[in-house]
N, C-alpha and C positions, 0 to 999 in steps of 0.2 A: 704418831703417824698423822701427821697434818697434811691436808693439803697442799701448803707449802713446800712441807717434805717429797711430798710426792710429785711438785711441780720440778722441785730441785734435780730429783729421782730419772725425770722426762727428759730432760733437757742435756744431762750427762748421757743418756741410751741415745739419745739421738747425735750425741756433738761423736759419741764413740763410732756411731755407725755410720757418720759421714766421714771419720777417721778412716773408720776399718773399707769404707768406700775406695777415697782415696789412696791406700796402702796396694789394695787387693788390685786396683785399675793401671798403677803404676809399678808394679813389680811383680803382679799374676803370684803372691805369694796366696799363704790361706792359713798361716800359723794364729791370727789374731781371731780364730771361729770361736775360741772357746771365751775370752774376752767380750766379744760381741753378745754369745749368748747371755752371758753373767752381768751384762747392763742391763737386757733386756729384762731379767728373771727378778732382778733387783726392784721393779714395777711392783711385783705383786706382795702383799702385805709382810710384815717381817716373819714374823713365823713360818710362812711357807717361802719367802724369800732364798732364807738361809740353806734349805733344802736342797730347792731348784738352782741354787747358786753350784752346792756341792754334786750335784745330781748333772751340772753342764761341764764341770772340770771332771767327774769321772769317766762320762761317756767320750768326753775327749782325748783324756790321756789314754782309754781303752782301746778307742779307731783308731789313735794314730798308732800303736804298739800294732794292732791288729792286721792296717797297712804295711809298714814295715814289715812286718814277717813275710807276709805276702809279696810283697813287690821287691822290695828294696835286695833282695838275695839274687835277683836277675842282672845277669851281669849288662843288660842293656840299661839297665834304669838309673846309675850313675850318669852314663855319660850322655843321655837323653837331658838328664836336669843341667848340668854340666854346658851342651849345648844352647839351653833355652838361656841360664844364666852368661853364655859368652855373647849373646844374639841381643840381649833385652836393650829396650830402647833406654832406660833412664842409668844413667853412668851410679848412681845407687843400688843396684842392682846386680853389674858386672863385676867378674872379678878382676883383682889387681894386675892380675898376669894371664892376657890370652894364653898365650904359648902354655904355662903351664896347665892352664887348663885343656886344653889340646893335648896337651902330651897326658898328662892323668886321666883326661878320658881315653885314650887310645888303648892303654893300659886294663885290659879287663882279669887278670889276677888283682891288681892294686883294687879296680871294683866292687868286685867281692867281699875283700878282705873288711875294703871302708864300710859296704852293707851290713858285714857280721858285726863290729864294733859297733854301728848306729844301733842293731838291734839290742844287740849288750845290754846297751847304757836305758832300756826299757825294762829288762828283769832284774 
């Protein structure tokens, strides 16, 4: 652990979190938190790096399974997201087919159903 290393270490937390800047400002997503933190954790010495590394992807995959249960089962909250992704300003972001997303969100059986598979693929 040189210096060096550790210069090397700065310069990737920082290139990641002007990444995760630009990502989150251009498409209002938030999937790269756990990414972000694990640059950040990578700072601190190796032995407790490794830790705080695995310690930022538990609490992560924990929240987001934790959200889902909670929210994602409300038949509002597909086509809420559904809406913000057909409205969003950068054409990477939208989907392929208004209409279909119009019609899938209108849809709140279909809703539901996509809620409970998303939570699935958690347990």
């Amino acid at each position: 652990n040189t210096p060096a290393h550790f210069c090397f270490r700065f310069v990737a937390a920082v290139a990641v979190a002007f990444y995760h800047l630009l990502e989150t400002a251009a498409t209002r997503r938030h999937g790269e938190y756990g990414f972000l933190y694990q640059a950040w954790a990578c700072l601190l010495p190796e032995r407790l790096a490794r830790a705080a590394c695995l310690g930022c992807a538990t609490h992560y995959v924990l929240s987001a399974g934790r959200c889902k249960f909670q929210n994602w089962n409300d038949p509002s909250t597909i086509p809420a997201y559904l809406e913000a992704y057909r409205d969003a300003r950068s054409s990477i972001a939208r989907p392929l087919s208004r209409r279909l997303s119009l019609f899938c969100a209108r849809r709140a059986p279909a809703n539901v159903a996509r809620g409970l598979v998303d939570v699935g693929e958690y347990l």
